[in-house]
N, C-alpha and C positions, 0 to 999 in steps of 0.2 A: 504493500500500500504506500509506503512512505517514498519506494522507487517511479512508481506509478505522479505523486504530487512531485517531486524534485524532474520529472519529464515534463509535466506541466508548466512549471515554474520557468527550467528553461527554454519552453517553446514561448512563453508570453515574454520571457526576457530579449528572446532574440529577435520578435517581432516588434519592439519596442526600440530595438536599437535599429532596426529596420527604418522606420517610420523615422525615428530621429535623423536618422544619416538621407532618407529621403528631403528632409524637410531642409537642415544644411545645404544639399545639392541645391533645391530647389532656389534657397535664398541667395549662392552662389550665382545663379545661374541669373536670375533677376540683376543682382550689382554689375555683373560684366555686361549685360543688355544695355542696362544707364550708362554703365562708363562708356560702350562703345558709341551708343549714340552722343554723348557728350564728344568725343570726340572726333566722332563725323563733324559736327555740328560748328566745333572749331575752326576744321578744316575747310568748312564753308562760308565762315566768316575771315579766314586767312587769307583764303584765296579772293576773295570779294573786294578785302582791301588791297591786295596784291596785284587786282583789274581794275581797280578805281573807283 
């Protein structure tokens, strides 16, 4: 029985660290979207002044 809860325990653990390292990626994944655009964005106004 006690084999059986310590199986449990670690399948909610590992799902859990699942979810958390999804969520990381996710936020990851969001900041380099903003930074890229950010610096598209630069690049557009570099060049704008760089044409006049």
């Amino acid at each position: 029985m006690e084999e059986m809860q310590h199986v449990k325990i670690e399948a909610v653990r590992r799902a859990a660290v699942k979810l958390v390292a999804r969520h990381e990626q996710e936020k990851l994944r969001t900041a380099l979207a903003d930074h890229l655009r950010s610096v598209a964005e630069l690049k557009r106004k570099a060049k704008a002044d760089r044409e006049g």
